[in-house]
N, C-alpha and C positions, 0 to 999 in steps of 0.2 A: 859835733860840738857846737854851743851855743851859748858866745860870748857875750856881755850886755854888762853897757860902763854908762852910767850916771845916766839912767832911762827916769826922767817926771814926764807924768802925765798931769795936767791940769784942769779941772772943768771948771770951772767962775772960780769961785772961794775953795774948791775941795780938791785938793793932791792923793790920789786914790795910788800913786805911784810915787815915790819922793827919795829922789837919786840914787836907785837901787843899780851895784853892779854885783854879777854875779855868773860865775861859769856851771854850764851844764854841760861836761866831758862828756859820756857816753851811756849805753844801755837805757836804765830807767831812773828816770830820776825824779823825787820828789819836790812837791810846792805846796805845804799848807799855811793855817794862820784862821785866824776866828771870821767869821763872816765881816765881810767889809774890808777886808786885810788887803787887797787888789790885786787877788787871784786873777778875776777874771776879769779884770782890765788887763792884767798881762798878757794872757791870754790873745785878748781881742786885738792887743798894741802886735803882737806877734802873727796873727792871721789879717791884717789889717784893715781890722772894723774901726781903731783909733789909731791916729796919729798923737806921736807925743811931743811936749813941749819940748824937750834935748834929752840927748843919751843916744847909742849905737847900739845896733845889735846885729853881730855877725854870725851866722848860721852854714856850717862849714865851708868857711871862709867866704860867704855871698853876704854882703852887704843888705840888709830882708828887708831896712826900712825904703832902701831904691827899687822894691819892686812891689808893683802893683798886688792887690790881692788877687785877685783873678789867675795872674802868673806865679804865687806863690803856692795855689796848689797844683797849678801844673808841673814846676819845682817839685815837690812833693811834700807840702806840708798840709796835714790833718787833720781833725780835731773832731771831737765832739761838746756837746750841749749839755748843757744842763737841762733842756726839754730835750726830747729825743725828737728826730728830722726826719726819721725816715719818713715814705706817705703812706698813710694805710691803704688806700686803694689800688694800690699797686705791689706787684708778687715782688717775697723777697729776693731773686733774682736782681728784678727791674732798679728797685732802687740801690742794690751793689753795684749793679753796670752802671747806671747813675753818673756814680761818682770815677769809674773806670773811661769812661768816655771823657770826661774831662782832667783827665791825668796824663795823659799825653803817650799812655801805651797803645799796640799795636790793638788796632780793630780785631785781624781775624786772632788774637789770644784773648779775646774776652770774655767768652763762653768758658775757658779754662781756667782762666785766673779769678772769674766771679766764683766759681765752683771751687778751686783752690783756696778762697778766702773766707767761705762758709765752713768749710772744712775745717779751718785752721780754728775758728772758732769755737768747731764743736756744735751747729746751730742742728739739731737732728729733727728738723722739719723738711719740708718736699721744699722746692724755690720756686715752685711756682705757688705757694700757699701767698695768702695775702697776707702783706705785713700787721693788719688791722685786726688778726686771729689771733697773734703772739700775746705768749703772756708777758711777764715784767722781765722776768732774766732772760727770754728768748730775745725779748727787742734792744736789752743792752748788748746782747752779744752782736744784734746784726749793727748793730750802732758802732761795733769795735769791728767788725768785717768789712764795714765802708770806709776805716779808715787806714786796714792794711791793702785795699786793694790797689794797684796801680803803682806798683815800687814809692813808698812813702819813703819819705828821709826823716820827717818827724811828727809826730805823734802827739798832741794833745789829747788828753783825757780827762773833762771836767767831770768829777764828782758819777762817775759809772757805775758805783756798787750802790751809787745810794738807793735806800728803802730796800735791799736785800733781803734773806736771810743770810746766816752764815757759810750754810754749804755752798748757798750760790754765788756769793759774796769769793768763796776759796777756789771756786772753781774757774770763775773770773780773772781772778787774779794769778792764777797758772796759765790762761791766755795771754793776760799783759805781761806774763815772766818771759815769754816766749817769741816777743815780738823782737826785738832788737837783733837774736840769735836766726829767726826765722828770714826775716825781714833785713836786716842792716839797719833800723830805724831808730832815733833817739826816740825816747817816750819821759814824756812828761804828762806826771801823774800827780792832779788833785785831789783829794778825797778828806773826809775827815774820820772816816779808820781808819784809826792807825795802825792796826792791827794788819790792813792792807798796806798800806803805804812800809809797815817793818818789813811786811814780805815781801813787796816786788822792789824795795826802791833800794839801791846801794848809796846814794846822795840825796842828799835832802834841803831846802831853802826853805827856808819860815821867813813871813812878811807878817807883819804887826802894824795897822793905820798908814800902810804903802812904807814902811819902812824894812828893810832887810835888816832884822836881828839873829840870825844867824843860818850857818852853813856848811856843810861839810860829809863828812859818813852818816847816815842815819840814826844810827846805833846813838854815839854820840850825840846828835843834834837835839835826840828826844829827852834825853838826859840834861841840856841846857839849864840852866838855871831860868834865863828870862823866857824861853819856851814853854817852860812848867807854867810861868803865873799868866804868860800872857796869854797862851795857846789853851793848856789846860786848864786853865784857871786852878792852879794848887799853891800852897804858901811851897816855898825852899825853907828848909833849917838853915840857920845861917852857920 
């Protein structure tokens, strides 16, 4: 679970976060909103690339903004980019243990748990191929493999289907269905399919100019009135 009560962020003039609180109970849970909406200031305020101006956020039950980032993924919290991080010159192996070595599991399980987390994926390449060979959904998936590997508690997901096709897009998206149940992990998941976000997310938070306008079942949420004009941009009948 992942509590968060009256979180602004500031930079000079611009509040890209402005007194958003909002609970992320369990499984997978959704975070969209139009570009600029401060996704991924959240994000970053949560892996702690930014510090915010006030607001809390407890992440089962650990106080996240009293810990270092460094120790917040040895914690286990994860995430991915919106560029992808792996390094091409290195086999996809290497950069799963990567992030295995800095997760604070056992050494001699790393050769099983790297192997166990390409698996989970689905990534049907050798690990010792280089990452710099992968095509587009091969590198999303090792991008989501780095982030279950090493008992994760939680999961960010910025924008991972994007530039898909659909199949790959669906097939993705039965990997991120899979992680909470596999793993124990919250996953929070950005994207601007919705079509994705229907299927994997049981909760969902829309941010609108860093303002939380609404929240709750997904189903629901998309159905919103101010979610239509502000997210999708569509008129509501009144």
């Amino acid at each position: 679970m992942i509590e968060v009560e009256g979180l602004t962020v500031r930079f000079a003039g611009v509040t890209p976060i402005d007194d958003v609180s909002l609970l992320f109970p369990s499984g997978t849970c959704g975070l969209i909103g139009p570009n600029g909406a401060g996704k991924t200031t959240f994000f970053n305020v949560l892996s702690g690339f930014v510090k915010p101006s006030a607001g809390s956020i407890r992440a089962f039950g650990q106080d996240l903004l009293r810990m270092a980032d460094y120790k917040r993924a040895r914690w286990g919290l994860r995430r991915t980019f919106q560029t992808e991080q792996s390094i091409e010159g290195l086999s996809v192996f290497d950069n799963v243990a990567m992030i295995h070595e800095h997760s604070g599991a056992k050494r001699s399980l790393r050769q099983a748990d790297v192997l166990a987390a390409l698996d989970f994926v689905g990534l049907e390449v050798s690990p010792r191929a280089k990452a710099g060979v992968l095509g587009a959904a091969e590198r999303r998936l090792l991008e989501v493999a780095r982030t279950v590997v090493g008992r994760p508690r939680i999961v960010l997901l910025d924008e991972p289907a994007a530039g898909l096709p659909d199949d790959e897009t669906m097939h993705l998206g039965q990997v991120i269905q899979k992680i909470p149940s596999e793993f124990g992990a919250l996953v929070v998941l950005v994207d601007h399919d919705m079509s994705l976000v229907s299927a994997c997310c049981e909760t969902t938070a829309v941010l609108d100019f860093g303002k939380l306008i609404a929240s709750g079942p997904t189903a629901d949420v998309l159905r919103d009135e101010h979610v239509v004009r502000a997210y999708l941009g569509q008129d509501v009948e009144a």
